[in-house]
C-alpha positions, 0 to 999 in steps of 0.5 A: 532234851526239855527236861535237860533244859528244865534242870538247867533253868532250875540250877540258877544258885552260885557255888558262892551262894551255896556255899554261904546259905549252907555254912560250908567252904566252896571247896567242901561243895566241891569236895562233895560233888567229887564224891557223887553227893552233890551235883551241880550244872554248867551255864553257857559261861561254864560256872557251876550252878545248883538247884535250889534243893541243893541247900536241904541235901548239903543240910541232910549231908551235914546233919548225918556226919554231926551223928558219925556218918561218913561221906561213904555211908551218906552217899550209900544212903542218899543212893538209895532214893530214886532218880538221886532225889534231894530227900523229903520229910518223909526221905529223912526218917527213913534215911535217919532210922537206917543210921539209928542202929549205928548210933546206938552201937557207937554208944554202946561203945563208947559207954563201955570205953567209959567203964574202963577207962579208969581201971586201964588203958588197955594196952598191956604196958603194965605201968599200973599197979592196981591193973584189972587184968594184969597183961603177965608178960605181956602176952598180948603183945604176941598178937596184937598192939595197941589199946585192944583190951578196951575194945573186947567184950 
């Protein structure tokens, strides 16, 4: 019961001033706490109020989807430190490394999308005269739509 009280006394910022201090929508902050990535307390008058450690893990949240994380794989994460702890120094390189293999296949990715591009579109519509790997009677379409040539090895 008195750590209840001290968590309580501890969330005094408004939903407002969260908001603001993090540059996010009050119905983002919302739509987080749905979601499990956020909590928040109810004063005796029923308002939201957060803890001050709530602007670093909305930082944490909002760093992570810049890299392509999603909500799922940050609350994922973010689950893994004990007693929900908003993530320290030492919380965030861990945190990051585990998202760094991640990126570096959505680099990957993305840099052999960008050796393709100019040689086809991907999607057997054999519209181009030149196509590299002319899709013949679109045998490709028996199988499978879409720009799908990009994304094969």
């Amino acid at each position: 019961m008195a750590n209840e009280i001290k968590k309580l006394s501890d969330a005094n910022l408004t939903v407002g001033y969260v908001a603001k201090r993090s540059g996010v929508k009050v119905s983002t902050l919302h739509f987080y706490e749905t979601k499990g990535l956020i909590r928040s307390w109810r004063n005796s008058g029923n308002q939201r109020r957060f803890k001050p450690d709530v602007l670093r893990r909305v930082a944490v949240i909002k760093a992570a989807q810049a890299m392509g994380i999603t909500l799922d794989e940050i609350k994922q994460t973010l689950a893994t430190l004990p007693d929900q702890r908003t993530p320290t120094q030492k919380d965030w390189s861990a945190l990051s490394k585990q998202w760094q293999k991640k990126l570096d296949e959505r680099i990957a990715y993305m840099q052999r999308l960008r050796e393709r591009v100019d040689g086809c579109i991907g999607c057997g519509c054999l519209s181009m005269s030149k196509c590299p790997i002319y899709n013949k009677n679109d045998h490709l379409g028996e199988n499978q739509s879409g720009a799908i040539l990009l994304e094969q090895d």
